[in-house]
mmCIF file of the N, C-alpha and C atoms, coordinates in Angstrom:
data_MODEL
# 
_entry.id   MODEL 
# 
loop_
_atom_site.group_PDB 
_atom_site.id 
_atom_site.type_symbol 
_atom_site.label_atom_id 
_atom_site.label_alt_id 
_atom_site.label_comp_id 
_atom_site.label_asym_id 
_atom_site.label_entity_id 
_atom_site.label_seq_id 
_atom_site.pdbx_PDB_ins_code 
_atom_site.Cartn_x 
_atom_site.Cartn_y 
_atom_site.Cartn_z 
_atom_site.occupancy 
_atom_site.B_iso_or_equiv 
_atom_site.pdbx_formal_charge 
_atom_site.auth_seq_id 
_atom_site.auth_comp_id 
_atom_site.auth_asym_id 
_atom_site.auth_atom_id 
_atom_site.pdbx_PDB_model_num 
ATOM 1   N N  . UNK A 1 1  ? 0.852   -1.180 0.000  1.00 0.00 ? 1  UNK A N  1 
ATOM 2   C CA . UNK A 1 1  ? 0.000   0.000  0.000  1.00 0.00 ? 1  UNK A CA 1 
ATOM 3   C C  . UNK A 1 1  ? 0.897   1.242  0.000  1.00 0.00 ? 1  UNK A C  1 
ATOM 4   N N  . UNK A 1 2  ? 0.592   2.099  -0.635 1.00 0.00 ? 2  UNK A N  1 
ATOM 5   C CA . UNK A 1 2  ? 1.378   3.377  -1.101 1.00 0.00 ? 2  UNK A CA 1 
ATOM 6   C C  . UNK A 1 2  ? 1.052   4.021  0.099  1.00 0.00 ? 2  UNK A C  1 
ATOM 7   N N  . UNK A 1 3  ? 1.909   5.309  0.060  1.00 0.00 ? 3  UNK A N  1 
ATOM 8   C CA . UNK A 1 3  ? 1.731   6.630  0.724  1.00 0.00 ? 3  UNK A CA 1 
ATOM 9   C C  . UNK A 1 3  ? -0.193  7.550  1.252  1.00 0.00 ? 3  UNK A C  1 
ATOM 10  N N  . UNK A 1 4  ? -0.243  7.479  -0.437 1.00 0.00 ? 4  UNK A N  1 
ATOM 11  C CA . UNK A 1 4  ? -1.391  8.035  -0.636 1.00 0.00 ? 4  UNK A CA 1 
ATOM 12  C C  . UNK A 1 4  ? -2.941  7.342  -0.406 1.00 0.00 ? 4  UNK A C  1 
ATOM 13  N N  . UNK A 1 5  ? -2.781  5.966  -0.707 1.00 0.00 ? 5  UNK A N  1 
ATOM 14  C CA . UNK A 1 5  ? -3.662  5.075  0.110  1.00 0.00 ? 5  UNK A CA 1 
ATOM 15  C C  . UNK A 1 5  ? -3.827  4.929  1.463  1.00 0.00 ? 5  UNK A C  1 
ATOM 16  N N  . UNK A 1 6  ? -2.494  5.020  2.001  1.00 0.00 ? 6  UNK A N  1 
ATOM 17  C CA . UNK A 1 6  ? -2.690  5.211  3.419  1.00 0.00 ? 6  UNK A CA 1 
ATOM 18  C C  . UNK A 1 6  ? -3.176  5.446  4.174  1.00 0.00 ? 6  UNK A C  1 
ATOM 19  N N  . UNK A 1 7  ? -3.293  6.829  3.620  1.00 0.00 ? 7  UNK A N  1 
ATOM 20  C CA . UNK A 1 7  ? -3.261  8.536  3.982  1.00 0.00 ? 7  UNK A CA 1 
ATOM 21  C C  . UNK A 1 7  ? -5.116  8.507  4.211  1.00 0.00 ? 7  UNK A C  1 
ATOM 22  N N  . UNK A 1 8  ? -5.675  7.803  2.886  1.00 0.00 ? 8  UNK A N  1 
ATOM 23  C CA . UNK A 1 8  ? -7.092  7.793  2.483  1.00 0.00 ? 8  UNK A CA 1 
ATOM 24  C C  . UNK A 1 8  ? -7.981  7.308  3.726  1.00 0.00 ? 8  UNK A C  1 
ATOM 25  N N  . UNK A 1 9  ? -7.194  5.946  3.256  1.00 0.00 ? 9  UNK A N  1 
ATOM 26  C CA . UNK A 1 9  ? -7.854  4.933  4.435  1.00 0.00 ? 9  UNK A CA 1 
ATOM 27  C C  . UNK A 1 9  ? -7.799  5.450  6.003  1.00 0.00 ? 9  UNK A C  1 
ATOM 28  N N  . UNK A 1 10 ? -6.746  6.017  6.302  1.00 0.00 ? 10 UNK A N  1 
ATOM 29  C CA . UNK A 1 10 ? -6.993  6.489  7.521  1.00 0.00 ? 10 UNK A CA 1 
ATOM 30  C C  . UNK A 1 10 ? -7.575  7.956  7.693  1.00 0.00 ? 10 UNK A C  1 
ATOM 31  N N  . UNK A 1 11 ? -7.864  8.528  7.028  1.00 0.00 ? 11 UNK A N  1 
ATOM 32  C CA . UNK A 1 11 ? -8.740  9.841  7.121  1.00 0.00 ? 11 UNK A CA 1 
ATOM 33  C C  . UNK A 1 11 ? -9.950  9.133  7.136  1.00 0.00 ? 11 UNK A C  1 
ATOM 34  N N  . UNK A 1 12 ? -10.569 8.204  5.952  1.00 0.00 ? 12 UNK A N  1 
ATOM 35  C CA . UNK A 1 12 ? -11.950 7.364  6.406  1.00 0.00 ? 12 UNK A CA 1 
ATOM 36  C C  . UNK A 1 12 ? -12.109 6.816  7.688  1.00 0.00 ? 12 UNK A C  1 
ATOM 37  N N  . UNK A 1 13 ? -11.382 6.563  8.204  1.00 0.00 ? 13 UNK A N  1 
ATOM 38  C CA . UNK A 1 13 ? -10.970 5.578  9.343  1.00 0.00 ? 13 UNK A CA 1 
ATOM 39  C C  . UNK A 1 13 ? -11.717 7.080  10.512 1.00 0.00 ? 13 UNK A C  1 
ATOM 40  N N  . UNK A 1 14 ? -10.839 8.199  10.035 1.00 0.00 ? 14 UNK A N  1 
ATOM 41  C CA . UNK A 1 14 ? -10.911 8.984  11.258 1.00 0.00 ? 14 UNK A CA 1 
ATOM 42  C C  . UNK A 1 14 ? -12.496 9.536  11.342 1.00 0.00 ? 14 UNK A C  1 
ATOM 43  N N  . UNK A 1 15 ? -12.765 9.713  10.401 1.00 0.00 ? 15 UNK A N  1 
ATOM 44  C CA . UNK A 1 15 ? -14.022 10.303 9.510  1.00 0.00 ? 15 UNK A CA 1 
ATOM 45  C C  . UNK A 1 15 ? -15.281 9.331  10.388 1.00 0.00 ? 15 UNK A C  1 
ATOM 46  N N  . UNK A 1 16 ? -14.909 8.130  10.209 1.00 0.00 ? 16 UNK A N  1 
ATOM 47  C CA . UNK A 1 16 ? -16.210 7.410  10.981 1.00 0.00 ? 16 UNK A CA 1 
ATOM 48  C C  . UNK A 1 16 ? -15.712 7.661  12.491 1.00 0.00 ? 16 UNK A C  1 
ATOM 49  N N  . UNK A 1 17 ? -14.867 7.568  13.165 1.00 0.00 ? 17 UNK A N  1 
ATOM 50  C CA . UNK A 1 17 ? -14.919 7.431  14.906 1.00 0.00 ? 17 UNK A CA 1 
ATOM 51  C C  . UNK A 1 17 ? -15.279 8.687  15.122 1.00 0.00 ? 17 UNK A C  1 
ATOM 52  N N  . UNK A 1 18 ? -15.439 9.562  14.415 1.00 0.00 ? 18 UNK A N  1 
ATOM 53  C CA . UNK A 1 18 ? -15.633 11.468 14.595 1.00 0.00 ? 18 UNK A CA 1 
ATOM 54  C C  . UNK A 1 18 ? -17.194 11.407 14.868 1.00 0.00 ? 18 UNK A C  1 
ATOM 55  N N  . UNK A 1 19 ? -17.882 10.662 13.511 1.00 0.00 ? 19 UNK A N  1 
ATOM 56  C CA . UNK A 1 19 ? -19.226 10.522 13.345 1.00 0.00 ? 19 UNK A CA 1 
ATOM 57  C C  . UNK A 1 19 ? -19.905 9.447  14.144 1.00 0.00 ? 19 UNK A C  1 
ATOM 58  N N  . UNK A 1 20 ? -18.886 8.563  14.976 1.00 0.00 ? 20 UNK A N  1 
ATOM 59  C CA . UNK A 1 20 ? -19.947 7.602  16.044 1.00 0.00 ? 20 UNK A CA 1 
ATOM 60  C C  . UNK A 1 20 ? -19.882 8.896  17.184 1.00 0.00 ? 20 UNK A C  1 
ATOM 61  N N  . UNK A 1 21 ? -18.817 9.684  17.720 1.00 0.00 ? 21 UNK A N  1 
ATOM 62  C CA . UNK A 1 21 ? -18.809 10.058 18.287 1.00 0.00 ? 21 UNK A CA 1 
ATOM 63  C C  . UNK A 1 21 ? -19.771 11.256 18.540 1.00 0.00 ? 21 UNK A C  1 
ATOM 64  N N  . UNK A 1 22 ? -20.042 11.900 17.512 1.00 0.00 ? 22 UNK A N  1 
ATOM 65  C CA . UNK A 1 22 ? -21.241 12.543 17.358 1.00 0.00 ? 22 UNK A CA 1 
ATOM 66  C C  . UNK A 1 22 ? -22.448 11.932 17.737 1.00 0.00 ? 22 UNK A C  1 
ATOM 67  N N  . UNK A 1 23 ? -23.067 10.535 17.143 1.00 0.00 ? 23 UNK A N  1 
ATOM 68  C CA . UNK A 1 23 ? -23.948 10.196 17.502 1.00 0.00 ? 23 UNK A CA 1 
ATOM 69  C C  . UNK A 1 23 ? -24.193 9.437  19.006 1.00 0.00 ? 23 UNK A C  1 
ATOM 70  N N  . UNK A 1 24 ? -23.164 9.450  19.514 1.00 0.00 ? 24 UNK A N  1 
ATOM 71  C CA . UNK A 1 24 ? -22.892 9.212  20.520 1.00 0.00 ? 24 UNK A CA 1 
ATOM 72  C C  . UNK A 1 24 ? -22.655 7.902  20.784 1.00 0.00 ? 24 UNK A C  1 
ATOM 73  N N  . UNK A 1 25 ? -21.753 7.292  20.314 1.00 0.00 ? 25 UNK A N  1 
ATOM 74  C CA . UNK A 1 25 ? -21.853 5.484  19.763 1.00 0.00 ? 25 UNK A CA 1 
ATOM 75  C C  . UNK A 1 25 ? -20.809 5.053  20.133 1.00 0.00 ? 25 UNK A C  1 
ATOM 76  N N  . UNK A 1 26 ? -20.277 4.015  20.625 1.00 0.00 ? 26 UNK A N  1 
ATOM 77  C CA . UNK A 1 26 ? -18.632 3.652  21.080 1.00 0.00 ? 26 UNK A CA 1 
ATOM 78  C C  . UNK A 1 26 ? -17.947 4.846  20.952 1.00 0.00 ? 26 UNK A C  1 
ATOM 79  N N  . UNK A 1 27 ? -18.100 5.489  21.877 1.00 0.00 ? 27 UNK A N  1 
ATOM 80  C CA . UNK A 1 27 ? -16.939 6.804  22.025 1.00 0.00 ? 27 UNK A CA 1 
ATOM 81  C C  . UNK A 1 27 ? -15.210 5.738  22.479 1.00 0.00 ? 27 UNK A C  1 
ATOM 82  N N  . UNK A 1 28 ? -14.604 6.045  21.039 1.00 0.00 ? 28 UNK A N  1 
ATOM 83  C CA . UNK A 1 28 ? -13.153 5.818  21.787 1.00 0.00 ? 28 UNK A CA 1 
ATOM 84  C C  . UNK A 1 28 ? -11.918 6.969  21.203 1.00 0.00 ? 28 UNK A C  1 
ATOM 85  N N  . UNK A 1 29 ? -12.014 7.761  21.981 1.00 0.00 ? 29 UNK A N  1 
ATOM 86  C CA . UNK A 1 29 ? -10.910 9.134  21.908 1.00 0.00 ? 29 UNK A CA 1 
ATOM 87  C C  . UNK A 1 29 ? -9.687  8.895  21.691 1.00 0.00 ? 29 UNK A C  1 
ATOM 88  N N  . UNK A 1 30 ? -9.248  7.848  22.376 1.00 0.00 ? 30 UNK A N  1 
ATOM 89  C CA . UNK A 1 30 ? -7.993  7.693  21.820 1.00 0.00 ? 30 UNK A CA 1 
ATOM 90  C C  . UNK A 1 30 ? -7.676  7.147  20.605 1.00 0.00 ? 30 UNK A C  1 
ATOM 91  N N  . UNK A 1 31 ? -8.424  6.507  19.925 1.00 0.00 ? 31 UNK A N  1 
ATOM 92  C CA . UNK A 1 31 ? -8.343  6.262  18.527 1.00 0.00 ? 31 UNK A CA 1 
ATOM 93  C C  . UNK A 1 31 ? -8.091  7.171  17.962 1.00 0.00 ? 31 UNK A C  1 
ATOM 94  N N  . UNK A 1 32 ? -9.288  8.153  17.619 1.00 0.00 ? 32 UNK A N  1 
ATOM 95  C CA . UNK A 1 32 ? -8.917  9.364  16.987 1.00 0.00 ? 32 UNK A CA 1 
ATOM 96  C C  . UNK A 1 32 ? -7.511  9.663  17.080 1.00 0.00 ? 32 UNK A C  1 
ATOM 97  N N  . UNK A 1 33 ? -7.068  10.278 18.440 1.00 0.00 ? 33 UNK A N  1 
ATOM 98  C CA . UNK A 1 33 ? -5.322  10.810 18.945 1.00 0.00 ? 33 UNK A CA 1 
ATOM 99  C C  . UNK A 1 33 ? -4.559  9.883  17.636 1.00 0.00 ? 33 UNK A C  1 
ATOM 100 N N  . UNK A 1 34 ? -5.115  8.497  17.690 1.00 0.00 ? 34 UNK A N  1 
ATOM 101 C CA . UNK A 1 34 ? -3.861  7.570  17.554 1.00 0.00 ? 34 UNK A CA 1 
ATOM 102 C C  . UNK A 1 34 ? -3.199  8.288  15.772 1.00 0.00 ? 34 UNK A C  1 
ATOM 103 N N  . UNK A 1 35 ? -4.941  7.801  15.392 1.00 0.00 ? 35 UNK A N  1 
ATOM 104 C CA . UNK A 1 35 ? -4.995  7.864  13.972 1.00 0.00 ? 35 UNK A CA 1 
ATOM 105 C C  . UNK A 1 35 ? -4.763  9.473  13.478 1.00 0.00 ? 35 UNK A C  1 
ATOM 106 N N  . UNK A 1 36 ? -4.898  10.865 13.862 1.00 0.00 ? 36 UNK A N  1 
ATOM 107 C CA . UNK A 1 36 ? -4.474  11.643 14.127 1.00 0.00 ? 36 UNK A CA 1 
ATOM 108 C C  . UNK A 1 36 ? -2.760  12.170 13.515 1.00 0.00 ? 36 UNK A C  1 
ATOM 109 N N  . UNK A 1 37 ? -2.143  11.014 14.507 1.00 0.00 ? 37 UNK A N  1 
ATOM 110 C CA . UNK A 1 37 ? -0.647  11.032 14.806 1.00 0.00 ? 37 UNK A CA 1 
ATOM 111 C C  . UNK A 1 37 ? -0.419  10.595 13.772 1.00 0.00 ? 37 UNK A C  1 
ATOM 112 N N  . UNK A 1 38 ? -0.838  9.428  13.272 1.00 0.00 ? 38 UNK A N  1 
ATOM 113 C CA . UNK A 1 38 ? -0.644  8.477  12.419 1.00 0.00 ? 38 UNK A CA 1 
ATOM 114 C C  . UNK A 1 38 ? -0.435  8.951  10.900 1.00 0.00 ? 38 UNK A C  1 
ATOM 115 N N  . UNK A 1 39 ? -1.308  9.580  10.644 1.00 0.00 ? 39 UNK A N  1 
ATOM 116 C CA . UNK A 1 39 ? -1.700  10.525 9.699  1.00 0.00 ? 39 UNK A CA 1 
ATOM 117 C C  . UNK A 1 39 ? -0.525  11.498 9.393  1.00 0.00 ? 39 UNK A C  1 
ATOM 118 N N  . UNK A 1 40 ? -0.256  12.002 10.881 1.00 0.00 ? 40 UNK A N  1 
ATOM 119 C CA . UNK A 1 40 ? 0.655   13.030 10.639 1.00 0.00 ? 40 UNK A CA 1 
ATOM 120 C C  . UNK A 1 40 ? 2.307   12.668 10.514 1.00 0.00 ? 40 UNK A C  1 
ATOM 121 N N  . UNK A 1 41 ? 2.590   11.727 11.166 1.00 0.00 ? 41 UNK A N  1 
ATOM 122 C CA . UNK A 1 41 ? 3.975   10.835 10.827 1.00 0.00 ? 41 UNK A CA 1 
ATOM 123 C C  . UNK A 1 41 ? 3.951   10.372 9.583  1.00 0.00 ? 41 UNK A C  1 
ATOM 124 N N  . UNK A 1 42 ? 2.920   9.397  8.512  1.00 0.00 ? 42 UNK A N  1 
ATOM 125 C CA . UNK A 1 42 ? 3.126   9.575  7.105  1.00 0.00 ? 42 UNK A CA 1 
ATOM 126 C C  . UNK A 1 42 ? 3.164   10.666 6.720  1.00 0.00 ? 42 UNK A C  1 
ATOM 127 N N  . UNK A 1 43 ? 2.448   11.813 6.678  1.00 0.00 ? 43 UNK A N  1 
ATOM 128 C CA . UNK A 1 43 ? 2.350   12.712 5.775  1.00 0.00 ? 43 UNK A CA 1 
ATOM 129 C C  . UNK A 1 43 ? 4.268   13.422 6.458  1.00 0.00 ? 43 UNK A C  1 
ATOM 130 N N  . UNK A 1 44 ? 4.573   13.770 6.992  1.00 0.00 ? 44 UNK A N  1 
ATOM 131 C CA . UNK A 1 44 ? 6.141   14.159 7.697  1.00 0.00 ? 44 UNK A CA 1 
ATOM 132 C C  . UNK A 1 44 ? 6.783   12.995 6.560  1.00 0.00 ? 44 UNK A C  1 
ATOM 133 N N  . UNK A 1 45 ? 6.991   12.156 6.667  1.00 0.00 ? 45 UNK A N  1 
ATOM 134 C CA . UNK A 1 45 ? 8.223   11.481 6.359  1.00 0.00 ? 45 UNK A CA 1 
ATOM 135 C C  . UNK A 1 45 ? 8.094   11.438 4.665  1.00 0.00 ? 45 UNK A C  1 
ATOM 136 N N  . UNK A 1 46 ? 6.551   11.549 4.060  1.00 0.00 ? 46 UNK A N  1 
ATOM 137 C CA . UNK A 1 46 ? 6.630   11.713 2.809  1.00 0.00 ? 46 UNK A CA 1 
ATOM 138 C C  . UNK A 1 46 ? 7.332   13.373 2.309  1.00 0.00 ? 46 UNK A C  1 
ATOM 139 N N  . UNK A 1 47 ? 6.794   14.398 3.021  1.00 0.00 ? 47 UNK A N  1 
ATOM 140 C CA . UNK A 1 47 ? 7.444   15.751 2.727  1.00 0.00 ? 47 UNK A CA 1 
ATOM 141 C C  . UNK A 1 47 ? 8.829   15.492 2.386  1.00 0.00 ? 47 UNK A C  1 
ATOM 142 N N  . UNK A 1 48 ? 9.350   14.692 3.944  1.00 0.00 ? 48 UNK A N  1 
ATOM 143 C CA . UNK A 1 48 ? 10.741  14.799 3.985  1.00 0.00 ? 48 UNK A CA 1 
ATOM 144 C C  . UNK A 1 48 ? 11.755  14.153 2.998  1.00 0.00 ? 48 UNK A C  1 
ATOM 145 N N  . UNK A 1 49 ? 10.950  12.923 2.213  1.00 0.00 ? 49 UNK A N  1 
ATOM 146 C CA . UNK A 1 49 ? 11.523  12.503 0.822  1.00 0.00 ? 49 UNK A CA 1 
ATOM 147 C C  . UNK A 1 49 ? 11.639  12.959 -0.341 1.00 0.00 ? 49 UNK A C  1 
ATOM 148 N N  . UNK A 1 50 ? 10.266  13.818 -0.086 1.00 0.00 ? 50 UNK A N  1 
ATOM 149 C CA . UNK A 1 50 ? 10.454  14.341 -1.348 1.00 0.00 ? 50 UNK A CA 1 
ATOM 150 C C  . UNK A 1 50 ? 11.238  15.377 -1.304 1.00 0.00 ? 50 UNK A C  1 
ATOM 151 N N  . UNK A 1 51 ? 12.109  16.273 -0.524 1.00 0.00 ? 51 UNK A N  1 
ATOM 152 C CA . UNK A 1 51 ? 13.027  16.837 -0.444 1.00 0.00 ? 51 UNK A CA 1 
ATOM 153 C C  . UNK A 1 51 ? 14.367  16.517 -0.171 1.00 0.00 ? 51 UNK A C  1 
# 
């Protein structure tokens, strides 16, 4: 799985625990944090290659 798939899948990923959490449905917060981070360590190390 590429960079950019990744990237997808876990924004969907984040996208639904946002929206249980709204409806008030298995609230788990730290997921979000995780996936969050997660997100942000690929997207960092891709910048940093491509430079």
């Amino acid at each position: 799985m590429n960079i950019k798939e990744e990237t997808i899948k876990l924004k969907k990923d984040l996208a639904i625990l946002r929206m249980n959490r709204i409806t008030q449905q298995k609230n788990e917060r730290h997921k979000i944090k995780q996936i969050q981070h997660k997100i942000s360590q690929i997207l960092n190390i891709s910048y940093n290659k491509n430079n």
